[in-house]
C-alpha positions, 0 to 999 in steps of 0.5 A: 411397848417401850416407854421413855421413862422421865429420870432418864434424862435427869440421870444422864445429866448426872452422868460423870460429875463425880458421884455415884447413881444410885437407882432405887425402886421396886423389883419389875418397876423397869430399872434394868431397862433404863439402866441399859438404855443409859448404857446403849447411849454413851459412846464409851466403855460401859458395862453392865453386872448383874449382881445377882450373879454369885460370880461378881458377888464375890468379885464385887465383896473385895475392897482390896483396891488392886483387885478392883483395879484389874477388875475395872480395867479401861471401864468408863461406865459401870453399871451393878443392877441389884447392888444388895446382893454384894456384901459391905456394898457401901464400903465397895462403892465408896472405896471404887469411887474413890480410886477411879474418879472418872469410872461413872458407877451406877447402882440399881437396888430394889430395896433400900440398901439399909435391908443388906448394907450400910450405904448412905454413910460410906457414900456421904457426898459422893452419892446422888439418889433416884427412885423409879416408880411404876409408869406414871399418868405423866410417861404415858401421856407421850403416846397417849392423848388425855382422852385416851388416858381418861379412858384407860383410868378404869383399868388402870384403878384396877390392875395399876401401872407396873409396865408388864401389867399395862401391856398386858391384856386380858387375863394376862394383866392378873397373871403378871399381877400374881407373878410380881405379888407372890414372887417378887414383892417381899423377895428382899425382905424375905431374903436380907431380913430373915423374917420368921414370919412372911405370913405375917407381912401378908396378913398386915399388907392386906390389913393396910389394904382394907384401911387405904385412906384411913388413919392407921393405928398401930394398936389396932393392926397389932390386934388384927394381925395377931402380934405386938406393936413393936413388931408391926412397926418393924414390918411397916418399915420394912415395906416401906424400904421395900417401896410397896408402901408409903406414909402420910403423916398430919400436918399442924402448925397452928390450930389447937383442934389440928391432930398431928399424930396420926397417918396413913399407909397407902400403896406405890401401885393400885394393882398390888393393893387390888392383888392384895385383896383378890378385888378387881371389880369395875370402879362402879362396882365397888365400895371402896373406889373412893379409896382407890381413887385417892390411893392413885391421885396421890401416888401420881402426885409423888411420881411427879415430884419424884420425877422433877425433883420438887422436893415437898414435904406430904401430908394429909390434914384433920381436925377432931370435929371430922373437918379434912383435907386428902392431901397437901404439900408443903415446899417454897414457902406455900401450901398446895391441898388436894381433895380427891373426889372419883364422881366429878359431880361431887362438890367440895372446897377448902375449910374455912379453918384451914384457910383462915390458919393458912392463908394463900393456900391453893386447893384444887378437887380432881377427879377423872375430868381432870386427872391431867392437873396433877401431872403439871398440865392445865 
């Protein structure tokens, strides 16, 4: 099943205006597939590499200009999928765009570049940047309808939305599920960091896991996993650049009982969460589905940002006497909240503090009936 993912028609748009596409994304998400429909699209010299090939690495580590040159040849379109695995990748990028204008370059990388190379600052104002997520509510509502949809969110809270994993059936989804965990997941941390510890990434991982919707302290993790703040900290960052997880900071302005130090990990993909800690029971089955919920709501939230590129600031808001909202955006000059509930039954409004100190903000509960909201449709 091949599904039309969003950013390929904002990519394209892109296309041939001077700048280099930069695709990120976690490994198995689907960026080699968009990249080579893009390719198959245009009717001009295009070529696809494979950077993971230690053929083209060396090719591709030069920045001697008249060696690029001859590589490049009559190529108008060149596609490098898994860029981070060509040394000075920046500097590359940076010295190819600059003396082949009119060669469309597009890099893929599953992690961020900052794990193997510097590539923001050799490409200041020659870069446009994308990240591919897994498939969203929003990419499968094109050949599902919401009922569907609405049927298929038990499964999907447990095995998630890698495309394989989706298309999977049976036992095969927990299968792909273990493949991308156990081989895929940590492969550029493991690889471009040289971690001494890979054991510890699992322990925190699952740390995080177990504390989905919970403000995290450092403290604590570093307790539970047998190391130093410092250390944690690195580990986190790295995850993140790894797009395995993301942050919520606390959102305060005004009011003095607001916290606005404290976060929240939650993961890109529920399944990985699930894999994480062996748990793939049924959404009634579990204590945790409010968790889960929440996770989910939220990461669909940020693929369509993502997608549309509506760029919002996110956060999640509390204050000391427990009054709390899931999830908030900030962006033109408003304030949309969110409260994620996974029983429809449950009810819940906006605190009135939050409204009084915030006045004009919108607020919306969703749940399984209305999932759709989240995804621009009402």
């Amino acid at each position: 099943m091949l599904f039309q993912r969003i950013l390929q028609q904002t990519i394209e748009s892109a296309l041939f205006k001077g700048k280099v596409i930069i695709l990120y994304g976690a490994r198995r998400t689907g960026k080699t597939m968009l990249v080579k429909q893009i390719l198959n699209k245009q009717q001009k010299n295009a070529v696809y590499i494979n950077c993971e090939l230690q053929e083209y690495q060396e090719v591709l580590s030069t920045t001697n200009s008249v060696l690029l040159k001859d590589f490049i040849g009559k190529k108008q379109l060149i596609i490098l999928d898994e860029a981070q695995h060509i040394e000075n990748i920046g500097l590359t990028l940076k010295v190819l765009v600059d003396t082949f204008p009119r060669v469309q370059f597009i890099a893929t990388g599953s992690s961020s570049f900052d794990l193997s190379a510097k590539i923001s600052e050799p490409l200041t104002g020659r870069l446009r940047q994308y990240l591919l997520f897994p498939l969203s509510m929003e990419e499968l509502r094109q050949q599902f309808s919401l009922i569907d949809l609405q049927a298929m969110l038990p499964n999907i809270l447990r095995f998630g939305l890698y495309p394989q994993v989706f298309t999977a059936t049976g036992d095969e989804r927990l299968e792909e599920l273990r493949d991308i965990s156990n081989n895929y997941l940590y492969k550029d941390i493991l690889q471009f960091e040289n971690l001494k510890k890979p054991e510890l990434v699992s322990r925190l991982l699952k740390a995080i896991a177990l504390q989905t919707g919970s403000e995290v302290s450092y403290n604590e993790l570093a307790q539970l996993t047998g190391t130093n703040v410092h250390t944690v900290k690195r580990y986190l960052e790295l995850l993140e650049k790894n797009f395995i997880i993301f942050r919520l900071g606390s959102f305060s302005r005004n009011l003095r009982k607001e916290i606005n130090k404290s976060q929240k990990f939650f993961f890109y993909d529920v399944g990985i969460r699930n894999t994480i800690i062996r748990n793939f029971n049924e959404p009634e089955l579990r204590t945790d589905t409010g968790s889960i919920w929440e996770n989910f709501c939220i990461g669909e939230r940020i693929k369509y940002n993502e997608n549309h590129r509506n760029f919002v600031n996110n956060y999640f808001w509390r204050t000391y006497n427990q009054k709390e909202i899931d999830y908030l955006e900030e962006g033109a000059g408003e304030l949309k909240c969110f409260e994620f509930k996974y029983n429809p039954k449950t009810k819940s409004k906006i605190p009135a503090e939050f409204l009084t100190t915030y006045p004009g903000s919108s607020f919306s509960v969703i749940t399984p009936s209305n999932f759709y909201e989240l995804i621009g449709i009402s």
